[in-house]
N, C-alpha and C positions, 0 to 999 in steps of 0.2 A: 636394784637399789631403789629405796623410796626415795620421794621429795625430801627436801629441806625440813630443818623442825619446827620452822613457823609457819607452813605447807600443812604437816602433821597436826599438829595444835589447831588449826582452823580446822581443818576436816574431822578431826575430831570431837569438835566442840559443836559442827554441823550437825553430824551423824547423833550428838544425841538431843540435841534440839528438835530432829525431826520425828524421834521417835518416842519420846515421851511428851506427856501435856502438862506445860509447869508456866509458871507465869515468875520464874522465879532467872535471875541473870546468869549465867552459865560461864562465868570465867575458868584458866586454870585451875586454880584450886579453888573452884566446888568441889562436894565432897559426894559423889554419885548416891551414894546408900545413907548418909545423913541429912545433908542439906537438900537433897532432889528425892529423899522414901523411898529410893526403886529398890525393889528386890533381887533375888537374885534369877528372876523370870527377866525381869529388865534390864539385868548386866548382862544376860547372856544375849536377848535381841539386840542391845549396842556391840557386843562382841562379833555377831556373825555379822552385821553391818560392817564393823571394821575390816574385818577377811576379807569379805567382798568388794569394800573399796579401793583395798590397798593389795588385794589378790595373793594372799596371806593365806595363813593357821595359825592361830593364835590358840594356846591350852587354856581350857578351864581353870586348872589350876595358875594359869598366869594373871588372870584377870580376877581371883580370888584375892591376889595379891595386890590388886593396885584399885582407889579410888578415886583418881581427880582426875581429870585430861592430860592434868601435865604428867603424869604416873604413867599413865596410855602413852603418851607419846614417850617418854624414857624407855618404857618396854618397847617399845615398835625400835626404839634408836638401839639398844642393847641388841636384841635380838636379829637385827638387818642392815646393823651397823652405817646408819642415818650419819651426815656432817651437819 
């Protein structure tokens, strides 16, 4: 079982801090592909970061679907059933 979902949401919002260079504030709903440019070279470096932090597989196709952290973190709670 993961952390808690305000566990989630920080180490979510870390992990893409560390990996992109923005000068821009990275709350929950930022919008990764609008408000932060990344592509989808860039969602997928924040996705295998996620894996590896949280010792996961997350699908491609699941992160096609989600934008913000707080999107990240609902799939991680859906999928690993997070309280």
């Amino acid at each position: 079982m993961l952390e808690d979902k305000v566990e989630i949401i920080e180490k979510v919002i870390n992990i893409i801090k560390e990996n992109i260079e923005t000068d821009e504030v990275i709350i929950r709903s930022t919008n990764l592909r609008e408000d932060l440019d990344l592509d989808s070279f860039d969602v997928l470096m924040i996705m295998n970061e996620i894996d590896d932090e949280f010792s996961i597989t997350l699908e491609e196709e699941d992160f096609q679907k989600v934008n913000t952290p707080q999107e990240i973190t609902d799939l991680l709670k859906a999928k690993y059933e997070v309280k």
